[in-house]
C-alpha positions in Angstrom: 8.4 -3.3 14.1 12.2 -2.3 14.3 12.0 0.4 12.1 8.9 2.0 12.6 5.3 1.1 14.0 2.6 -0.8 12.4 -0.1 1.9 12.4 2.6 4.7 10.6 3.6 2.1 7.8 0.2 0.9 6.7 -1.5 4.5 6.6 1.5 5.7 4.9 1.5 2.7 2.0 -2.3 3.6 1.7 -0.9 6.7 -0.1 -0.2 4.4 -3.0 -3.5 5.2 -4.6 -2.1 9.1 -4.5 1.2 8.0 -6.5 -1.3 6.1 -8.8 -3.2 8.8 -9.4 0.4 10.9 -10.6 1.7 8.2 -12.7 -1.8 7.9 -14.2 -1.3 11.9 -14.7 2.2 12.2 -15.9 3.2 8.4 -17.5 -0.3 7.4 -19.0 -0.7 11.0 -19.6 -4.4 11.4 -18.1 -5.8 14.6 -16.0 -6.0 14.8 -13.0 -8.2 17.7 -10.9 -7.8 20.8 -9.1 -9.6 18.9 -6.6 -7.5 15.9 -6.5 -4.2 18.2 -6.3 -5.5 19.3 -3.1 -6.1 15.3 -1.7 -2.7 14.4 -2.6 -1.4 17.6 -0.7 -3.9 16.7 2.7 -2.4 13.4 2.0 1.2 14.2 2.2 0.3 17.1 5.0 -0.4 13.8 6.9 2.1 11.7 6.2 4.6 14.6 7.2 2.7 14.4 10.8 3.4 10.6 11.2 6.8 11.6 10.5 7.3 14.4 13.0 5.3 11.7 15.4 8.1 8.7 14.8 11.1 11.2 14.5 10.1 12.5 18.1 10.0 9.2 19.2 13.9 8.2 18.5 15.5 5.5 17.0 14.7 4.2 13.5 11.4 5.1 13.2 11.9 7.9 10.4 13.8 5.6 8.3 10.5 2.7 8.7 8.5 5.4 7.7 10.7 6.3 4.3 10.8 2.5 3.2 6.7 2.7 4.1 7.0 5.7 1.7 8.8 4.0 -1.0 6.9 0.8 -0.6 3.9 2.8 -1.2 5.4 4.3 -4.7 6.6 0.9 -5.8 3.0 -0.3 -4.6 1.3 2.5 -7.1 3.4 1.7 -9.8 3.0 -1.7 -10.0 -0.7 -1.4 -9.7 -0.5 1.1 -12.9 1.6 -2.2 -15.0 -1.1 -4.1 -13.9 -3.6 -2.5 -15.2 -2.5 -2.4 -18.3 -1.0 -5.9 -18.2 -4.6 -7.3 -17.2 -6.3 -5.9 -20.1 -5.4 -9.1 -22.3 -4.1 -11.4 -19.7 -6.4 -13.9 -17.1 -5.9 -13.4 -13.5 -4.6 -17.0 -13.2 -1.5 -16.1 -15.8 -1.1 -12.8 -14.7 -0.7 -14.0 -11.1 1.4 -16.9 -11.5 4.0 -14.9 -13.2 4.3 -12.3 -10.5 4.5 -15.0 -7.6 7.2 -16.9 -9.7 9.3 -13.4 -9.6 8.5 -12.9 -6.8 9.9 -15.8 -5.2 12.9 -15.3 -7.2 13.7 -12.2 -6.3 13.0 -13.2 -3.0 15.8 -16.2 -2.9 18.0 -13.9 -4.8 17.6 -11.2 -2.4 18.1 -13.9 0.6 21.4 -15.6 -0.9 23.1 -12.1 -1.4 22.6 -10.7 2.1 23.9 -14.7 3.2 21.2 -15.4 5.3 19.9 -19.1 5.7 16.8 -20.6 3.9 15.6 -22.8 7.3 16.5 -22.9 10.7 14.0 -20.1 12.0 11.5 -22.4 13.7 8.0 -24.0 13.2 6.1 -20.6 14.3 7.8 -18.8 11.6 7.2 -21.7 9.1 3.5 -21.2 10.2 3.0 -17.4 10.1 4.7 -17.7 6.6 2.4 -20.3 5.3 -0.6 -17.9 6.9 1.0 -14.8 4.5 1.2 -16.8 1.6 -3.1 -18.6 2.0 -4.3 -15.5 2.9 -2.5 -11.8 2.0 -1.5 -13.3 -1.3 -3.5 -16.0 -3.0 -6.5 -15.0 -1.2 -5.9 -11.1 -0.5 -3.5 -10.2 -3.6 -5.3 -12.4 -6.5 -8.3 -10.5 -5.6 -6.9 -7.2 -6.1 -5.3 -8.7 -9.8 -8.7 -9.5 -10.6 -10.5 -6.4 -10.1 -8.0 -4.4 -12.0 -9.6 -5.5 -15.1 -12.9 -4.6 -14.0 -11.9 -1.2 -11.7 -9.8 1.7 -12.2 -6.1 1.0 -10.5 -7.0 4.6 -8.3 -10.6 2.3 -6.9 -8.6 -1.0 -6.1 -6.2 1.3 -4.2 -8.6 3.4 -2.2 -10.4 -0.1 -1.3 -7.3 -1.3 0.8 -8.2 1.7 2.8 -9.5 -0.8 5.9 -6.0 -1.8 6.0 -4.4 1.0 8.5 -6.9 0.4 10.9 -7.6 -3.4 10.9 -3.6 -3.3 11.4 -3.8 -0.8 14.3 -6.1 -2.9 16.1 -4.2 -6.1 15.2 -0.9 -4.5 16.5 -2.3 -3.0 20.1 -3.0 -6.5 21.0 -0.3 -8.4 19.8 2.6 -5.9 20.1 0.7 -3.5 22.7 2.3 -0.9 20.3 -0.6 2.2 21.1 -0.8 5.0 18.7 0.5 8.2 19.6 -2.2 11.3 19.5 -0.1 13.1 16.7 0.2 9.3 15.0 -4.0 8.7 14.9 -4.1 12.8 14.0 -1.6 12.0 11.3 -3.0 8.9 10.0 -6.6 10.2 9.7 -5.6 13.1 8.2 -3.7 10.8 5.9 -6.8 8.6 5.2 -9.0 11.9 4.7 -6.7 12.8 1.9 -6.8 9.3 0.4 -10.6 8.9 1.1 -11.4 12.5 -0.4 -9.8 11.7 -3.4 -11.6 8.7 -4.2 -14.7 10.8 -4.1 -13.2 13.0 -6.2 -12.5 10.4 -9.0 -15.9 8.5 -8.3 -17.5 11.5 -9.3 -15.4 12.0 -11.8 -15.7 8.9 -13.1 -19.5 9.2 -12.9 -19.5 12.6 -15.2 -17.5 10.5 -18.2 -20.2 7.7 -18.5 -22.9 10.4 -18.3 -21.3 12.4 -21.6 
């Protein structure tokens, strides 16, 4: 919320199906449309809105949005390991050793910017234990299982519900209301992503019917 507003930063890490779709392109060296070029280019066409929206606005806002960004690249490409990682490894394995790392990484990450382990209250002890039940084991495990049994570009484009579940989520516990260049942004953002899920649906649909 310091950096940039709820509603900008989830329909800009929805553009992670977009950098799955290019790393799918130019690491596992698959094709990738005409048609799907021009989704990734509506995509980016409204991510730049978002920005224009949060870099009117003042303060950190663009900044948010660029970790939103990056988030959303990291996002893609660890979707892309998993994929392949998934292909001979159970969602119980595969998800226990990315939680284990994570945590890690987490501690290590907490001990070198020297901030304290406890001390932040019972509501935060709360709202953490909420994140782990129900975005991770329950939300993320799910994901990990479908990417043995989905493309990585499907399980992407299914978080879709994500911006606006968020956006709704965030007017009434933040009271943070979209600006019109945000929603204009952000749809146009979701278009993009939407659109190109079609695209590789059908796709999808012509190499099973060869």
């Amino acid at each position: 919320m310091n950096q940039t507003s709820v509603a900008s930063s989830t329909a800009i890490v929805c553009t992670e199906v977009i950098w799955v779709a290019l790393g799918f392109c130019l690491v596992l060296k698959g094709r990738i449309t005409k048609a799907a070029v021009g989704c990734i280019f509506i995509t980016l066409f409204g991510s730049v809105l978002i920005a224009l929206s949060d870099y009117s606005s003042g303060g950190n806002h663009l900044f948010g949005d660029v970790l939103a960004l990056a988030a959303a690249v990291f996002s893609g490409i660890y979707t892309l390991i998993g994929r392949e990682v998934r292909k001979n490894l159970s969602t119980t394995a595969y998800t226990y050793i990315v939680y284990v790392f994570c945590a890690l990484a987490l501690c290590i990450a907490v001990m070198a910017s020297g901030m304290a382990f406890t001390g932040y209250g019972i509501v935060s002890v709360i709202v953490g234990l909420l994140l782990s039940v129900f975005s991770t084991l329950l939300g993320h495990s799910i994901f990990s299982w479908c990417l043995k049994f989905l493309s990585p570009s499907f399980v992407s484009a299914s978080k879709l519900c994500e911006p606006v579940v968020a956006a709704v989520f965030a007017g009434f516990l933040f009271a943070e209301i979209p600006t019109a260049l945000q929603i204009t942004g952000g749809l146009v953002t979701l278009g993009g992503v939407l659109l190109y899920s079609r695209v590789e649906s059908r796709e999808d649909s012509k190499q099973k019917n060869r």
